[in-house]
C-alpha positions in Angstrom: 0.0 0.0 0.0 2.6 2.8 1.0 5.7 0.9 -1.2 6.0 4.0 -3.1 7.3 5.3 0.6 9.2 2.4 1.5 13.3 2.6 1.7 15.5 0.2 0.4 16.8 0.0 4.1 16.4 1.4 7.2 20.0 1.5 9.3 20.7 3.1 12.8 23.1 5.4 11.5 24.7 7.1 8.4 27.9 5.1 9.6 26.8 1.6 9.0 27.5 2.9 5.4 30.9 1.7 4.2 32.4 2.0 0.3 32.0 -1.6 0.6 28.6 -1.9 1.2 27.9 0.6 -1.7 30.1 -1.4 -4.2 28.5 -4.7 -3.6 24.9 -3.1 -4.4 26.2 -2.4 -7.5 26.3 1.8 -6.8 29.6 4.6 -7.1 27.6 7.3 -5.8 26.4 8.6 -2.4 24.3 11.3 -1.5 23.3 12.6 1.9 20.6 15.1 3.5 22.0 17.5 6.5 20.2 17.6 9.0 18.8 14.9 11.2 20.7 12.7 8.8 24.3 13.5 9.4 24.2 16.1 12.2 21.2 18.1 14.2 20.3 20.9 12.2 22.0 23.7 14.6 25.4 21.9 14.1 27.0 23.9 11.3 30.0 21.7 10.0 30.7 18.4 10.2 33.0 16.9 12.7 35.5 14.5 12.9 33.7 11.6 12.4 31.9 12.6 9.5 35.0 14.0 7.5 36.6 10.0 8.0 33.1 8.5 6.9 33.4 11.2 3.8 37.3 10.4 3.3 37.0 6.9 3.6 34.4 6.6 1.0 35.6 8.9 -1.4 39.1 7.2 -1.0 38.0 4.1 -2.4 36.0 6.1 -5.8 32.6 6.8 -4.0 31.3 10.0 -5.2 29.7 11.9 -1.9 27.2 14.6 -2.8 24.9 16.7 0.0 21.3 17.0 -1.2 19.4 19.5 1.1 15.9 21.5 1.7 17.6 24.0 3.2 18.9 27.6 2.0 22.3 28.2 -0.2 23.9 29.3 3.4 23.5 26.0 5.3 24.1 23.7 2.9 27.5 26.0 1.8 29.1 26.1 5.0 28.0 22.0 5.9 29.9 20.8 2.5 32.4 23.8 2.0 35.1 22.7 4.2 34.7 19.1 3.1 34.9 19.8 -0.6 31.7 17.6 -0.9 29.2 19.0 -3.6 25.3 20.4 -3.1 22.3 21.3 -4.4 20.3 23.8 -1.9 16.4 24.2 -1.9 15.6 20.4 -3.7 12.3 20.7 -2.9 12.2 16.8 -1.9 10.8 14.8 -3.0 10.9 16.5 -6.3 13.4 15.3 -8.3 14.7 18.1 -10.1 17.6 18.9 -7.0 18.3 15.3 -7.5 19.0 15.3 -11.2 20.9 18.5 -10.7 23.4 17.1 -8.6 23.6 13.9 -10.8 24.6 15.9 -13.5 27.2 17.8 -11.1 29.0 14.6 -9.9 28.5 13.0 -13.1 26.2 10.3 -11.7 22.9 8.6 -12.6 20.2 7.6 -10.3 20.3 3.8 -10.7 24.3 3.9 -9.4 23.0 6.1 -6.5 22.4 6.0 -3.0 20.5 8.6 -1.1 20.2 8.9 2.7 18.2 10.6 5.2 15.9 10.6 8.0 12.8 11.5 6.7 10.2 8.9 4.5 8.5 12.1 2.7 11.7 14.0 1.3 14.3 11.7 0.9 12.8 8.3 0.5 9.7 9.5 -1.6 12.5 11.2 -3.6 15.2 8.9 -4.2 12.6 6.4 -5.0 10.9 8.5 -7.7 14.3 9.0 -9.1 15.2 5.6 -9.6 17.9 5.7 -6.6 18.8 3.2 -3.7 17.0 5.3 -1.0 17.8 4.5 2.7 16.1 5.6 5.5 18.0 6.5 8.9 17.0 7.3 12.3 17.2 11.3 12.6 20.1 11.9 15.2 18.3 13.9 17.1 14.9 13.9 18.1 14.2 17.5 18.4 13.2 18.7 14.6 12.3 21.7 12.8 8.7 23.5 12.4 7.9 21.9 8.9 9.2 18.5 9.8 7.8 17.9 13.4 4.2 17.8 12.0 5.0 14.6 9.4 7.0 12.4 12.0 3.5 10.8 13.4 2.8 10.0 9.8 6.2 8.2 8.9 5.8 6.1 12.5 2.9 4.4 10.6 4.6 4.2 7.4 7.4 2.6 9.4 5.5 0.1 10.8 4.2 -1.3 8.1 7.4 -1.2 6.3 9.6 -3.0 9.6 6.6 -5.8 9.5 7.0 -6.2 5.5 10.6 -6.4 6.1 10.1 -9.3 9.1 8.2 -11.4 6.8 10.7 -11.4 4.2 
């Protein structure tokens, strides 16, 4: 019923994701959402932990792109001192930000992974792009004005999904 919604998989954290993993599903390209995804939105660069995840994937070929709802300024200062490149105000889950920053890393959807914590931007998008969308838990649970009223909504969609998944 809500498979249009439904991730590819649903992991703990963005750092289960190793170049590894990627290779072996077949993909050479990453791309992450900010915040809740990678750091709480009022964290403004990444830290240590982060630049090693971003190193040691684009260390062994895996393109890393940033793919963000959020204005020019936040994403610019996130990926800026990471070299890692963006597309600001995607409008998720349209797919137009996601094309554009295909066609900035020289990528295609179907060799694509995107990541995030939310089921109605990233998920919805990277599935109606023809990506490998996986959903994370948001790293923290305090989230902003838009975002708070949809997280009741994805619980149920996540339910349904987890008890698809334990059938399997």
């Amino acid at each position: 019923m809500f498979g249009f919604l439904y991730p590819k998989e649903y992991l703990s954290s963005v750092f289960e994701i190793t170049a590894d993993k990627i290779k072996s599903l077949g993909l050479d390209t990453v791309i992450f959402d900010i915040d809740n995804t990678l750091v709480p939105y009022w964290i403004k660069v990444p830290d240590d932990r982060l630049k090693e995840l971003f190193k040691g994937l684009t260390d062994n070929g895996i393109k890393v792109g940033v793919l963000s709802n959020s204005k020019e300024i936040r994403s610019k200062t996130f990926c800026t001192p990471v070299n890692i490149p963006y597309v600001f105000k995607a409008k998720k889950p349209g797919i137009k930000g996601f094309i554009k920053i295909m066609e900035n890393m020289g990528s295609v959807p179907e060799k694509s992974m995107i990541v995030g914590d939310q089921i109605f931007t990233d998920v919805w998008c990277g599935n109606k792009a023809g990506a490998y969308s996986v959903l994370v838990k948001q790293v923290s649970p305090k989230d902003e004005l838009l975002t708070a009223p949809k997280r009741p909504l994805e619980k149920i969609i996540l339910h349904f999904y987890l008890k698809r998944e334990k059938r399997k």
